[in-house]
N, C-alpha and C positions, 0 to 999 in steps of 0.2 A: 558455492554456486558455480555451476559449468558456462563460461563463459561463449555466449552465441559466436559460432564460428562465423568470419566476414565472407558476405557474397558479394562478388567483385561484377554480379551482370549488369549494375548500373553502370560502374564504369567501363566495360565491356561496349555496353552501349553506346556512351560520350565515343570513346574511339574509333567504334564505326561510322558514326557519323560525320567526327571532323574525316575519317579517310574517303567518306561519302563527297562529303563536298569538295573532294581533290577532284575524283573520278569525274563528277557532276560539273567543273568548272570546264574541264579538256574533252567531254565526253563528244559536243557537239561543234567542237572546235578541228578536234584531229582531224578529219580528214578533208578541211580546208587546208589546213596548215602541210599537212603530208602530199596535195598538192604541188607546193612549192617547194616540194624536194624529188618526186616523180609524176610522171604524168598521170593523166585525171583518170583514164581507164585501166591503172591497174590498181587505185585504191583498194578495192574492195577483194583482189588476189593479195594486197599486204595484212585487211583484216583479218581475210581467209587464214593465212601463215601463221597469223598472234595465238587464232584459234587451233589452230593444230598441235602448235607448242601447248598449248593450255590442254587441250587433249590429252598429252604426253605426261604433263607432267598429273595432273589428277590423277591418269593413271599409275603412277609411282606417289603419290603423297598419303595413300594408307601404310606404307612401307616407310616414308620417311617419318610418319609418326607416332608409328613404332619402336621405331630405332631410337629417332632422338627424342621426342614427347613432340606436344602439337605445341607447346608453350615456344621451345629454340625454334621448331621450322617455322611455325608463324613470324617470330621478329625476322628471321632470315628473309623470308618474301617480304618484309615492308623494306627491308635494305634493300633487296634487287630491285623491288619497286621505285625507290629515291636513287638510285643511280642510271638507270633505264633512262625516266622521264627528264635526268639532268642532261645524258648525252644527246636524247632526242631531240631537246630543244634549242639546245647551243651549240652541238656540232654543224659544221661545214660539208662534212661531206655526207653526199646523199644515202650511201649506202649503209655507210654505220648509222644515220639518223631511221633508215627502215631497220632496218637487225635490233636497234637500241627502242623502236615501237613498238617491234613484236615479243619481244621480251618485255616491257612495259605492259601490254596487253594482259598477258600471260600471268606474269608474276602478280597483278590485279584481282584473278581470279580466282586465284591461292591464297590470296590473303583475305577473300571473301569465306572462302573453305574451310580457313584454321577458324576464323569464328564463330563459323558454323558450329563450331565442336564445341568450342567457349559457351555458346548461348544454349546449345543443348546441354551440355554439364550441367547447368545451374538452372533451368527450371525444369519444374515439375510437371507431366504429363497432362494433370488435371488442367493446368492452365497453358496449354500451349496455344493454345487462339489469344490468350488476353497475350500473351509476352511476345509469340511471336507478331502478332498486330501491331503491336508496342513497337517491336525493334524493324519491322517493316517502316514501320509511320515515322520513325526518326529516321531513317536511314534518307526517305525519300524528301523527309522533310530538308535535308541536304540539300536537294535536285531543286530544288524551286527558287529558292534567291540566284541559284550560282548561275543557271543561263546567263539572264539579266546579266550578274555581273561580271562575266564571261565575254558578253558581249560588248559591254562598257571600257572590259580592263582592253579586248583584242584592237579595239575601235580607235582608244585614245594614248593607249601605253606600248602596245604589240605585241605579239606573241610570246616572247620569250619574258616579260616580267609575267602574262598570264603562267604561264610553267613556274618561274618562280615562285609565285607564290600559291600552286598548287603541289611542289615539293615542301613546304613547309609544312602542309596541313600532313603530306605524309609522314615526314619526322615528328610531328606532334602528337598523331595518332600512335604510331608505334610509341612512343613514350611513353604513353597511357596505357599499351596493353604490354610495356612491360617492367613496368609498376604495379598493376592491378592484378597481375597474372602469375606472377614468381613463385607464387604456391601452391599452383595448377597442378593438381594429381593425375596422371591419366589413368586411362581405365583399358582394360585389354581391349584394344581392337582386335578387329575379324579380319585377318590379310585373307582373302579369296582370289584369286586368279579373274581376272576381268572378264572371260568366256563365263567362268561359272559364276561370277556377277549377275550377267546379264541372263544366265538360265534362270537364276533367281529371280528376277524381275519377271520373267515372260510365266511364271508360274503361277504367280501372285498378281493378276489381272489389272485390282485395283491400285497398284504401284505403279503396274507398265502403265496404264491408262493414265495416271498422275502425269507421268515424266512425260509424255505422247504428247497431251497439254503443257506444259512446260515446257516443250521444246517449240511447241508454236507460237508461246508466246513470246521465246527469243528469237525466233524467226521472225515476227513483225518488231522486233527491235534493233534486230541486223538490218534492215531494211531501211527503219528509218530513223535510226542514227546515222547510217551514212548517207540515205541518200535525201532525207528531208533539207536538210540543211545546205546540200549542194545545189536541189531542185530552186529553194526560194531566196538563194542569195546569188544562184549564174543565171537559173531560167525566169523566176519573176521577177528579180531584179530586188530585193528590200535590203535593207543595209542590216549590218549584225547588229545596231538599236531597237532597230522593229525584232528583228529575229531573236533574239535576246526576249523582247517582252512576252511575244509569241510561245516562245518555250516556258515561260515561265507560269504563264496562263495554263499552258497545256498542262505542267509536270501537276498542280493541285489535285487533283482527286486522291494520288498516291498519298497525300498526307492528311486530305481530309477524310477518305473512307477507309483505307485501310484497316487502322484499328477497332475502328465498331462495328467494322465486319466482320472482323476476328470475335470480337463478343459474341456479334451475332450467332457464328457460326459454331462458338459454343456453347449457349446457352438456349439457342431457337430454332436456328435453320442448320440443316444438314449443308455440306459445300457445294453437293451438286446443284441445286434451282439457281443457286448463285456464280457458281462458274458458265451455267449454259448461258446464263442474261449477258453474261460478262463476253463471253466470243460473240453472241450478239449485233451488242451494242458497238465492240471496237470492230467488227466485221464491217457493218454500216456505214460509221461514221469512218471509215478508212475509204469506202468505195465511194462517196460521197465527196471526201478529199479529191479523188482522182478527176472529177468531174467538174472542177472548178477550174477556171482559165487565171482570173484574175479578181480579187477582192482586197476591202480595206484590212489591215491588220485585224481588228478585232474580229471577223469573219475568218478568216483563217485560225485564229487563236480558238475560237470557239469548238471549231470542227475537229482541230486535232486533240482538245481537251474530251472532249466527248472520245476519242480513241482511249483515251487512257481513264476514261469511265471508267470503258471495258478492260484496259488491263490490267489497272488495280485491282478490279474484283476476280481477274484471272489468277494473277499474281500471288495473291495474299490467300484465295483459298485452296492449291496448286501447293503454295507454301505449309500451310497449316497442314492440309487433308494428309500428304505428305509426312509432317512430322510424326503426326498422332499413329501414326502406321510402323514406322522404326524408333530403333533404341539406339544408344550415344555409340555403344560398342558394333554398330551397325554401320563403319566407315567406307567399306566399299560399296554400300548401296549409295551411301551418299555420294559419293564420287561418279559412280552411273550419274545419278542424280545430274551433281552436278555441269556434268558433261552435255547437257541440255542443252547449254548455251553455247559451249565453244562451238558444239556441234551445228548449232544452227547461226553461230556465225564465220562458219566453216563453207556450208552448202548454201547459205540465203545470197552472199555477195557472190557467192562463182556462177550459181543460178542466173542473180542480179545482171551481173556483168555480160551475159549469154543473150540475155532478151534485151536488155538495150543495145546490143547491136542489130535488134528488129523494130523497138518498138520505144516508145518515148516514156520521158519520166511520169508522165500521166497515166500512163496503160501498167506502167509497174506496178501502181497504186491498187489499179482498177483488181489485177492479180493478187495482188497482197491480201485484198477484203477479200477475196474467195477464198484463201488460203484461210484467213482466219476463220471465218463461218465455217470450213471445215471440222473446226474444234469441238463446235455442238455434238457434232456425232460421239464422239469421244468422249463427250462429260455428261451424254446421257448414259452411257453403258455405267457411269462409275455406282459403287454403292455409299450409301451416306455413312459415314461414323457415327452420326446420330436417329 
């Protein structure tokens, strides 16, 4: 009898998730804390920088996992990730604490990348709505206790045991994926030149169209990761308790819709009816945010949950429609791909930083929800996989 070879995407998965909950404890923290190492208006020029480097290096990581396989550079960026966030948090001095963030940043991104490659190697085409729904819904299922206790650990223990034991979850995770992964075959990638990338992409409509949405919906997350949390803890005043519940309220739809939108999206609905609802609805409830002065927690918890209605269902079909489109040995599309994010947390803070020196944290908002509705256009040109 041929013994069933083991597929390691469960544990693939576990790993993502505890590196989930690292990202998720500091996500809404940094740049309070990077405050108190530079002044408050050029945070969003330090995320800008993280992103650039992450730029950089995406663009070299179909090259470096060629050379060494995606198994050695993946544990390499969990190591520069746990060394990064160790200097960031306990060094003194300011400058090496920014240099040691944006390499933190960066080295994050990469380590989303290489598993990229993991979780495509191991499933099957026919089910990429149910797996990748799956590995969406755990990931984010990370996001939702850690605010809370993010805010808990920053409130009563301070930053620097928060970092610590968000390096731990890094060193746990990478031990899981380099356990579960040691037998990891690669498969030829396609080195292409990043010009003739992107020609690729602008040929093939329904990809540029993917990634055009994708990059918007990093764009309202460069926004408000850093600026949600500086808005309601300098300008309306709530303490990181409330702030903390607030996020935690908000981050739920990622882990309750997710996955049965991936079903869905397999088995009923095409992604486009459901990406259009989705820029929508976080379109809305974004401009709706901006409009508010001051309310009880649960009122704000609501309104920003309702944003990430909409970016869950951005998120997860953006994700899928996406996958269903390229093949594993297709790693410089992915890298385009993923270049979505740095990029738009590259242009959203320098942008950010440009209009608040005209305009208030409120009118950013009010910007943000046009920019999103934006995206309808976008997800109406796409064509359905189904």
């Amino acid at each position: 009898m041929v013994k069933k070879k083991f597929n390691p995407l469960f544990l693939i998965y576990i790993a993502s998730f505890l590196f989930s909950i690292h990202t998720a404890l500091t996500a809404y923290v940094n740049s309070s804390f990077l405050s108190l190492k530079a002044p408050s208006n050029i945070i969003g020029i330090i995320y800008a920088l993280g992103a650039l480097v992450t730029i950089v290096g995406l663009s070299f990581l179909p090259r470096l996992t060629s050379k060494f396989g995606n198994y050695k550079t993946s544990l390499s960026f969990f190591f520069l990730s746990a060394i990064s966030i160790f200097v960031f948090a306990y060094t003194e001095i300011p400058l090496l604490a920014i240099l040691a963030f944006v390499f933190y940043f960066a080295s994050n991104n990469m380590v989303f990348f290489t598993t990229d490659i993991f979780v495509e190697h191991y499933t099957k085409k026919e089910n990429t709505g149910h797996r990748r729904g799956l590995y969406l819904t755990l990931i984010n299922l990370a996001w939702v206790g850690a605010p809370l206790g993010a805010g808990y650990i920053s409130s009563t223990l301070g930053y620097p045991a928060l970092y610590g034991i968000a390096l731990s979850y890094i060193i746990f995770s990478g031990y899981v994926i380099s356990r579960s992964c040691r037998e990891f075959e690669d498969r030829k990638y396609i080195h292409t030149p990043i010009f003739k990338s992107l020609t690729m992409v602008h040929k093939n409509k329904d990809i540029e169209l993917s990634m055009i949405s994708y990059f918007i919906l990093y764009f309202f997350y460069s926004w408000m990761v850093i600026y949600t949390p500086l808005y309601l803890h300098g300008t309306v005043g709530l303490n990181w308790g409330e702030i903390g519940l607030i996020f935690t309220i908000m981050l739920l739809p990622f882990v309750l819709l997710e996955y049965p939108l991936g079903v869905l999206a397999d088995k009923y609905f095409g992604e486009k009816e459901i990406l259009i609802m989705g820029f929508a609805i976080a379109g809305t409830a974004t401009i709706i945010f901006s409009m508010i002065d001051s309310a009880p927690v649960l009122v704000w918890a609501f309104i920003l949950f309702m944003t990430r209605v909409g970016a869950a269902m951005i998120e997860s079909m953006t994700e899928i429609y996406f996958f269903k489109k390229i093949k594993e040995k297709d790693a410089n599309l992915l890298s385009v791909f993923r270049n979505a994010n740095p990029l738009a947390f590259t242009f959203g803070p320098i942008i950010a930083s440009v209009l608040l020196l005209m305009i208030s944290y409120q009118s950013l908002f009010l910007v943000l929800g046009i920019i999103v509705w934006s995206g309808v256009i976008f997800a109406h040109k796409i064509h359905d996989t189904r």
